[in-house]
Backbone as XML, in Angstrom:
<?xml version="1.0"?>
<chain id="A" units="angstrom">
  <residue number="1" name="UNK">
    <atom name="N" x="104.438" y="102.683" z="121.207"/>
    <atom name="CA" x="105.060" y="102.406" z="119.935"/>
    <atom name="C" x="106.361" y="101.636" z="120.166"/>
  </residue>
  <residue number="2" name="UNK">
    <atom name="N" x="106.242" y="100.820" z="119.724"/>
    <atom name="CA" x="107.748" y="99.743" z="119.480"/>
    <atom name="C" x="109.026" y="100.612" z="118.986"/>
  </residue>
  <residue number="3" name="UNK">
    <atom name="N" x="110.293" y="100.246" z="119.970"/>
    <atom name="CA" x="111.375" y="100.910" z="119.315"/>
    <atom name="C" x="111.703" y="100.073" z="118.126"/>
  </residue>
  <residue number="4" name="UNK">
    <atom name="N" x="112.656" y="100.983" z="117.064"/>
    <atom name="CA" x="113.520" y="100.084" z="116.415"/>
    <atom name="C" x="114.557" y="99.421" z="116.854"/>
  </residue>
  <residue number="5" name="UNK">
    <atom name="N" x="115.126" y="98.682" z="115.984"/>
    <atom name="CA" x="116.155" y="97.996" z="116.067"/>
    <atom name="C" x="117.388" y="99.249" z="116.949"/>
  </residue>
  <residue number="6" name="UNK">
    <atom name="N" x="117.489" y="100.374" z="115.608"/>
    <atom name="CA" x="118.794" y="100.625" z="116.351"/>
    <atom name="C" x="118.616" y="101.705" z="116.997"/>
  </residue>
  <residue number="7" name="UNK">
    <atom name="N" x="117.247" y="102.325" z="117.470"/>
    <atom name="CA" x="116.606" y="102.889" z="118.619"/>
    <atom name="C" x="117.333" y="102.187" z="119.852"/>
  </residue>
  <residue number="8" name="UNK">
    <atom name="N" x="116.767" y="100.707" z="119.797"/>
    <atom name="CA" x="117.254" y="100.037" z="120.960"/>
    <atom name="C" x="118.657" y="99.685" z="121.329"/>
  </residue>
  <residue number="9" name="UNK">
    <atom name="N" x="119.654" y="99.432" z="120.091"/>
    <atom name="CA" x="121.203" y="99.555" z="120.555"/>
    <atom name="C" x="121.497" y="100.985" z="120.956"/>
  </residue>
  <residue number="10" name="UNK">
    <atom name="N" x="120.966" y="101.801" z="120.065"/>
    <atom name="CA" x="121.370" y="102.731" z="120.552"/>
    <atom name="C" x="121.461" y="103.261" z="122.192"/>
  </residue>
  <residue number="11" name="UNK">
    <atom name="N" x="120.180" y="103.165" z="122.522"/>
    <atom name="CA" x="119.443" y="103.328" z="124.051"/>
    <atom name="C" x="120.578" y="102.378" z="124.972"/>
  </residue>
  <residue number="12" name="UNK">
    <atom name="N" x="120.635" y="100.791" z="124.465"/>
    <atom name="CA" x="121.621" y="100.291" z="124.888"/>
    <atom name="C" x="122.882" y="100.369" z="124.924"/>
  </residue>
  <residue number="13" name="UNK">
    <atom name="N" x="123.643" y="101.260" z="123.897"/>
    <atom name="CA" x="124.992" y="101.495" z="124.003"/>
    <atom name="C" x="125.365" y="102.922" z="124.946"/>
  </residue>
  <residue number="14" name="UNK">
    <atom name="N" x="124.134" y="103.521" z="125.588"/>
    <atom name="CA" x="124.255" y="104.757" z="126.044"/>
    <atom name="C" x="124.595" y="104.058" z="127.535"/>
  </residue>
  <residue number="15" name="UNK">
    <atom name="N" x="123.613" y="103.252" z="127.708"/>
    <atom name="CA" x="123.314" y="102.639" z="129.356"/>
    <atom name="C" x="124.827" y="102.168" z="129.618"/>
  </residue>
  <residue number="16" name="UNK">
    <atom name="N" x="125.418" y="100.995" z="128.410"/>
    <atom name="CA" x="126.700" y="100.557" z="128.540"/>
    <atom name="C" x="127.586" y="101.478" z="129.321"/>
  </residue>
  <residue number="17" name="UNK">
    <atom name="N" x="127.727" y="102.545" z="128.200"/>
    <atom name="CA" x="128.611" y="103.651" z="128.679"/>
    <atom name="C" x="128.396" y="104.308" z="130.186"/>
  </residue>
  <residue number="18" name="UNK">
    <atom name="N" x="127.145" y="104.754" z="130.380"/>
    <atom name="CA" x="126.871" y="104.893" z="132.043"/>
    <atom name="C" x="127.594" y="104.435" z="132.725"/>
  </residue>
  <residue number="19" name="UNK">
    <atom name="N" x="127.320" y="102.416" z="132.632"/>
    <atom name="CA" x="128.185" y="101.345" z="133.743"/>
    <atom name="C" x="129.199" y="101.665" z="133.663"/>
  </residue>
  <residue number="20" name="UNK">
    <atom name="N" x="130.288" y="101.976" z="132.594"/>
    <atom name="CA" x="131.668" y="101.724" z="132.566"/>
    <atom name="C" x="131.881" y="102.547" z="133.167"/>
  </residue>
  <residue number="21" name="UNK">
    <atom name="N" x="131.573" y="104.365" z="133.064"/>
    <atom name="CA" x="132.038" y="105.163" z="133.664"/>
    <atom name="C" x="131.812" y="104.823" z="135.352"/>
  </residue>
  <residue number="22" name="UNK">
    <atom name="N" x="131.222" y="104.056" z="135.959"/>
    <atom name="CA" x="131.493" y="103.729" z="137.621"/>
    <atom name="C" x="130.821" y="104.891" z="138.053"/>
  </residue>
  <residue number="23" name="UNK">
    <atom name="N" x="130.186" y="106.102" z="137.519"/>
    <atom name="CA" x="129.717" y="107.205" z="138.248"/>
    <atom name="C" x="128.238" y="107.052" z="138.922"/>
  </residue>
  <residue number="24" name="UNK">
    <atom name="N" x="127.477" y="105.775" z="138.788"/>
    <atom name="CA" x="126.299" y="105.328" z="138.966"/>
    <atom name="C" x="126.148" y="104.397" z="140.027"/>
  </residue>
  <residue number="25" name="UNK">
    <atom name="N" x="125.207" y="105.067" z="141.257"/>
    <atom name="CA" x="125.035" y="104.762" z="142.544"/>
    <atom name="C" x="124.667" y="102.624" z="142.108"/>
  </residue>
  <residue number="26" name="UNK">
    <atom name="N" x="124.585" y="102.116" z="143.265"/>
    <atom name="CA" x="123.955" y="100.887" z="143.247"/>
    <atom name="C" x="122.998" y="100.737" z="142.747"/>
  </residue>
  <residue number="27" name="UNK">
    <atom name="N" x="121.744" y="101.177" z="143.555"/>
    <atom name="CA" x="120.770" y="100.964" z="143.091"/>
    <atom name="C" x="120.537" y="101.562" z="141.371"/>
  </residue>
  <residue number="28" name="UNK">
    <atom name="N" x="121.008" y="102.795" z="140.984"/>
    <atom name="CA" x="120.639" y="103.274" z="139.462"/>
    <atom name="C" x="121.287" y="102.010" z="138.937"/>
  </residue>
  <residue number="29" name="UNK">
    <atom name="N" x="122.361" y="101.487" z="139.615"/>
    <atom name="CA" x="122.891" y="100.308" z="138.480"/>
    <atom name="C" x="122.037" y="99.494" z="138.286"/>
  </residue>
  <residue number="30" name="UNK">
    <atom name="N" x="121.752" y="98.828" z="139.305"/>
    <atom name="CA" x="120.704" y="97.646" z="138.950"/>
    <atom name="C" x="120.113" y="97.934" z="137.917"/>
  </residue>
  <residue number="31" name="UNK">
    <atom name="N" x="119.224" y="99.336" z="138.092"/>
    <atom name="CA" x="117.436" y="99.355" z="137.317"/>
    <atom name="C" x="118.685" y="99.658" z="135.623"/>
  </residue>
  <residue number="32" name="UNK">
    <atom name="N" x="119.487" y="100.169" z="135.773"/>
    <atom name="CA" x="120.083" y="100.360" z="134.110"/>
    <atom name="C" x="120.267" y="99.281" z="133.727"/>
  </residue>
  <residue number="33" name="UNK">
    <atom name="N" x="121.333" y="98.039" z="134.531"/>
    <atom name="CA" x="121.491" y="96.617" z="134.040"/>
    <atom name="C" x="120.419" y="95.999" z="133.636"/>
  </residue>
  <residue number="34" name="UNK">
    <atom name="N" x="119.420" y="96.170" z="134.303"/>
    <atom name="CA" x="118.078" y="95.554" z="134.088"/>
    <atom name="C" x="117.600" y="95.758" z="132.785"/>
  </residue>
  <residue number="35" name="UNK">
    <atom name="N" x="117.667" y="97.434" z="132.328"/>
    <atom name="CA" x="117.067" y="98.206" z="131.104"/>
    <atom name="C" x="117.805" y="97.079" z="130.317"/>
  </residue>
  <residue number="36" name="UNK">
    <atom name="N" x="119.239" y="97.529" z="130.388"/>
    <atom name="CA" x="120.123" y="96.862" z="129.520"/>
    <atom name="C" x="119.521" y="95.341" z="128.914"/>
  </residue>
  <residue number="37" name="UNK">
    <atom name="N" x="119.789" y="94.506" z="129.688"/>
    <atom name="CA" x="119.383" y="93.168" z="129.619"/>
    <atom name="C" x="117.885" y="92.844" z="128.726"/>
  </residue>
  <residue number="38" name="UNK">
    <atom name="N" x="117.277" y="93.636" z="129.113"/>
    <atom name="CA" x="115.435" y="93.733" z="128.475"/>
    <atom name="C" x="115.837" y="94.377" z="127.351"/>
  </residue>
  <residue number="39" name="UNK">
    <atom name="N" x="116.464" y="95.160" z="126.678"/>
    <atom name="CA" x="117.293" y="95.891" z="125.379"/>
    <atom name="C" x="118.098" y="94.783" z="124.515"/>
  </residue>
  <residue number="40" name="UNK">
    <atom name="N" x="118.392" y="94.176" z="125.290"/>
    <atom name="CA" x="119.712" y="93.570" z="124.338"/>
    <atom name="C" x="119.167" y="92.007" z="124.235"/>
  </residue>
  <residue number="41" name="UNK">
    <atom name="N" x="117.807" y="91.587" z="124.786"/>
    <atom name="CA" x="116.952" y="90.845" z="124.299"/>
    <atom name="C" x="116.171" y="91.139" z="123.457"/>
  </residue>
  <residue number="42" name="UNK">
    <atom name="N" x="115.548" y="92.630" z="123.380"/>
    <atom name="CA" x="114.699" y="92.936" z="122.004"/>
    <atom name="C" x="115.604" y="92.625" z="120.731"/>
  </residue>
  <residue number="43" name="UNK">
    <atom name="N" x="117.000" y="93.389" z="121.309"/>
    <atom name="CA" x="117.764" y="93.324" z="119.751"/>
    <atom name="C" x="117.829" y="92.115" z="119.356"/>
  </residue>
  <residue number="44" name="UNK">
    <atom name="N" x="118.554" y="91.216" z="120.124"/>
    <atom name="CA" x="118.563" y="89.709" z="119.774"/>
    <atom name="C" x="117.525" y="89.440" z="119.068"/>
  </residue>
  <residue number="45" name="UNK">
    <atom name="N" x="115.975" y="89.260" z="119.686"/>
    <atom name="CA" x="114.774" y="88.874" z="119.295"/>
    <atom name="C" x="114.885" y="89.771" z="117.670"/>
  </residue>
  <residue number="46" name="UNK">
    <atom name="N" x="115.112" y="90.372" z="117.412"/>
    <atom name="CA" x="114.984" y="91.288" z="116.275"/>
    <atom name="C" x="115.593" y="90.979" z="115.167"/>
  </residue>
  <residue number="47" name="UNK">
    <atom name="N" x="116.917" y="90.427" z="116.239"/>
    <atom name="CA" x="118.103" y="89.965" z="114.834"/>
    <atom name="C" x="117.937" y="88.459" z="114.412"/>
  </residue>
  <residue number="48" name="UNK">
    <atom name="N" x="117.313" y="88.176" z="115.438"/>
    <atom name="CA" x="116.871" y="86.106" z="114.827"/>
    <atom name="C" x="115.848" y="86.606" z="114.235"/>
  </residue>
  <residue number="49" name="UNK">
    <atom name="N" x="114.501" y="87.218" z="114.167"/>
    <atom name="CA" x="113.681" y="87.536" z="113.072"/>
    <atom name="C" x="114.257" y="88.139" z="111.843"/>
  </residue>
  <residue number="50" name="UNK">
    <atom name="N" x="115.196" y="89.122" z="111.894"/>
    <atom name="CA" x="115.810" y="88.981" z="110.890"/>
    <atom name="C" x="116.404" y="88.128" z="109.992"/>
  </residue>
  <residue number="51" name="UNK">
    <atom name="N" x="116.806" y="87.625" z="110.475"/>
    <atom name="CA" x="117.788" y="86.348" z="110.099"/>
    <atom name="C" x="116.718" y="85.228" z="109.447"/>
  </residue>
  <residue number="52" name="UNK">
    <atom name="N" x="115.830" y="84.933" z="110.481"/>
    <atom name="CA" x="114.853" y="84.248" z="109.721"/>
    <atom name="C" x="114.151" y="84.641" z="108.446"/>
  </residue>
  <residue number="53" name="UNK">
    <atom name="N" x="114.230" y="85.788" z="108.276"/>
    <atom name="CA" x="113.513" y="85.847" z="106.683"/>
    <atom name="C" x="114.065" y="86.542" z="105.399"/>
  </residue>
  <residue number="54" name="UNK">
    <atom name="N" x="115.675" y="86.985" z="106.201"/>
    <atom name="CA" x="116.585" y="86.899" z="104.757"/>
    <atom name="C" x="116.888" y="85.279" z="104.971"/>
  </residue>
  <residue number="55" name="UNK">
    <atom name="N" x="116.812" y="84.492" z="105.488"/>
    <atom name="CA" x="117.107" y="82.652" z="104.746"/>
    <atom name="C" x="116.163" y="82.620" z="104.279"/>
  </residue>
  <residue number="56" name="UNK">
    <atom name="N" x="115.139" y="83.423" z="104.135"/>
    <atom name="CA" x="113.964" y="82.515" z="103.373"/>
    <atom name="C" x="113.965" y="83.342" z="101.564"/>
  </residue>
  <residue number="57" name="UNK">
    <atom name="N" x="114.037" y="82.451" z="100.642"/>
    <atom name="CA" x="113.871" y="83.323" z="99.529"/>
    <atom name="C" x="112.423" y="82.794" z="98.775"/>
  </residue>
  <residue number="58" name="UNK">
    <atom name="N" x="112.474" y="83.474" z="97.739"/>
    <atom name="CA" x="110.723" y="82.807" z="96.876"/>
    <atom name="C" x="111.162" y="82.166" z="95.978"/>
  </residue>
  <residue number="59" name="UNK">
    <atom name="N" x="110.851" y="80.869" z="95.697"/>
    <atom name="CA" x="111.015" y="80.186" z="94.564"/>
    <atom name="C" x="110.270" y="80.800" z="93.302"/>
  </residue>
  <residue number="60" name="UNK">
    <atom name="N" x="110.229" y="80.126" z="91.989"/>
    <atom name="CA" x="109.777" y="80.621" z="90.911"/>
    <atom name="C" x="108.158" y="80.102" z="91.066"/>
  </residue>
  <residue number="61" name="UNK">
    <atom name="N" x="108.054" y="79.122" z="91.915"/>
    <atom name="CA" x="106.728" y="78.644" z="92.008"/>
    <atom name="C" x="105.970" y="79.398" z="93.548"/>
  </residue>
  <residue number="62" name="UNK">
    <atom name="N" x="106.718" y="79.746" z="93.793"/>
    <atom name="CA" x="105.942" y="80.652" z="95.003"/>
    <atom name="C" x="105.971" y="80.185" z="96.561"/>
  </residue>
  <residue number="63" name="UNK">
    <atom name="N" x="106.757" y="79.256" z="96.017"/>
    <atom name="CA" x="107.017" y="78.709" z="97.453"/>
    <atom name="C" x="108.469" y="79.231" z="98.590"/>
  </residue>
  <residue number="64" name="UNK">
    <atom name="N" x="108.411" y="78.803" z="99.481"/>
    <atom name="CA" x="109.633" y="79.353" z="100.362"/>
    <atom name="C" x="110.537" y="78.556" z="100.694"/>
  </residue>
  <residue number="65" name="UNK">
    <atom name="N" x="112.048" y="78.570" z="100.766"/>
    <atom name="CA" x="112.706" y="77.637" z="101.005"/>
    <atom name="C" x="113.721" y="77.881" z="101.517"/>
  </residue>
  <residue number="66" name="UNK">
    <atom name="N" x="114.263" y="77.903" z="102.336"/>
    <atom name="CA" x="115.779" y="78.086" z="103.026"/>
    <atom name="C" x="117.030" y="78.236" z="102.328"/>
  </residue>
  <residue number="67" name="UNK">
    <atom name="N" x="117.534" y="79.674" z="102.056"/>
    <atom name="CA" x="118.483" y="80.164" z="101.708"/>
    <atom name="C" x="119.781" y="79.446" z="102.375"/>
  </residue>
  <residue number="68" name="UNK">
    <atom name="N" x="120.346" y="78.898" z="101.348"/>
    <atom name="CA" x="121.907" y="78.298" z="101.873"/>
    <atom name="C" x="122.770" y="78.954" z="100.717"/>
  </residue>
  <residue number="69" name="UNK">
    <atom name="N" x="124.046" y="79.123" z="101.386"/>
    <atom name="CA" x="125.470" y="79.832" z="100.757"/>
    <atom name="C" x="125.881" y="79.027" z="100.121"/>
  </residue>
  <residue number="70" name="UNK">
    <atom name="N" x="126.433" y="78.556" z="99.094"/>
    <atom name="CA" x="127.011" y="77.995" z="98.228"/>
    <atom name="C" x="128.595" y="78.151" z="98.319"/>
  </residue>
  <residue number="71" name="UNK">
    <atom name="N" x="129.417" y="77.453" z="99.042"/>
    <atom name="CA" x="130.657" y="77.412" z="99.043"/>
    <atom name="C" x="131.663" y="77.082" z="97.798"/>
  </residue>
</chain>
């Protein structure tokens, strides 16, 4: 089963905390950096799909068109 979104920061903000504390041999670092990195690409991947389909809104005719901000 696929994590969520904030399954996966979450998971990722735990690992963070691990590194900082320095209490984690070499090798556990690696395989956590590693986790990390493969984590914080799902999120990414997650948040450009996001992103991609709040810009998209429905026209009145049913079509799709790229949401822009109006300054």
């Amino acid at each position: 089963m696929e994590k969520t979104f904030e399954e996966s920061l979450q998971e990722l903000e735990v690992i963070i905390k691990e590194l900082e504390q320095g209490n984690v041999d070499l090798e556990k670092s690696i395989q956590k950096y590693s986790e990390a990195m493969k984590l914080a690409k799902i999120c990414g991947d997650k948040l450009t799909n996001a992103t991609n389909e709040v810009n998209k809104i429905l026209k009145e005719n049913g079509e799709l068109e790229d949401f822009e901000i109006e300054s």
